[in-house]
N, C-alpha and C positions, 0 to 999 in steps of 0.2 A: 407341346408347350405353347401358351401364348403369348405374339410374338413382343405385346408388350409387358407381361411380366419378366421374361428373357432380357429385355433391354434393362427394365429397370433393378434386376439382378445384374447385369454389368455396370451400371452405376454403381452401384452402393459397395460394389467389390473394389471397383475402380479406388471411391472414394475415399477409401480404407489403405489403399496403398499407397508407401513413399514412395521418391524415389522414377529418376526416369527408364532404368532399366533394372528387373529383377530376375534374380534365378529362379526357378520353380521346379517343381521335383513332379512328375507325372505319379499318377495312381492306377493300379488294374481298372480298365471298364472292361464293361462284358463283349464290347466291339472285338477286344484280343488288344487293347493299350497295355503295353507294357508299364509296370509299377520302377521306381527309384531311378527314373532317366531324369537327369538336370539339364537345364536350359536355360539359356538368358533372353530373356525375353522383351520388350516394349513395354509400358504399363497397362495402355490396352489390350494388347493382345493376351496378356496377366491375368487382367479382369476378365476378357470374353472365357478363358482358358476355365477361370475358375467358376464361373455360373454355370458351364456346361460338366463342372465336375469332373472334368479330367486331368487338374494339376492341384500341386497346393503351396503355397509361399514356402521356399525352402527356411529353416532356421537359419542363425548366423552363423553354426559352425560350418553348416552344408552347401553355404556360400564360400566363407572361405577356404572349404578344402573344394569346391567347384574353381575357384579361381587360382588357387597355388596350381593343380593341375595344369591349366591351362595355362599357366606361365612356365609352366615345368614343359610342355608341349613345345610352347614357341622356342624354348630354350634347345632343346632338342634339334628340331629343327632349323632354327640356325644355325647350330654347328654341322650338322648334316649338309644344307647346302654349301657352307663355308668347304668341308671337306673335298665333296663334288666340284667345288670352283679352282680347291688349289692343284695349280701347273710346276710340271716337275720339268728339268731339261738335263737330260743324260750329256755329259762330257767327256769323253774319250781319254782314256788316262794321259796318253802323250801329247793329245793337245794341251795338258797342264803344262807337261814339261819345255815346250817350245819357248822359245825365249820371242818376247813381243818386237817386236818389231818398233823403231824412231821412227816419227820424220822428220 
């Protein structure tokens, strides 16, 4: 490909896109790219992605079920570390019943 037909296909892809960051949805190439992987991506890196024909602007619903996941993730794992952080402290049953002590 020549190198400036290449570029001026990342412009005009570029220039087509809103938006400072987008999902995009990868396509089969023959390299062995997997098809239906989602990603958020830069707008550049959108446009390069899409002149070389290895992704394609996801729709809006393929965004938004890309980003509930993702919230659905962090959600997850914050509870998950929260779990990991909480400290138990075992007390001996008769040290309940001690009566405290004045001073």
């Amino acid at each position: 490909m020549d190198v400036k037909q290449y570029y001026r296909k990342v412009r005009e892809a570029e220039a087509q896109l809103t938006g400072e960051y987008l999902v995009v949805v990868s396509v089969a190439t023959p390299e062995g790219g997997k098809s239906d992987v989602k990603t958020e991506v830069s707008r550049h890196t959108a446009a390069k992605l899409i002149a070389e024909g290895k992704v394609r602007v996801a729709t809006d619903e393929e965004s938004a079920a890309f980003h509930e996941a993702n919230r659905e993730a962090l959600v997850r794992h914050k509870e998950e570390e929260a779990a990991r952080r909480l400290q138990v402290m075992v007390i001996p049953s008769n040290e309940l019943r001690k009566p405290r002590e004045r001073s």
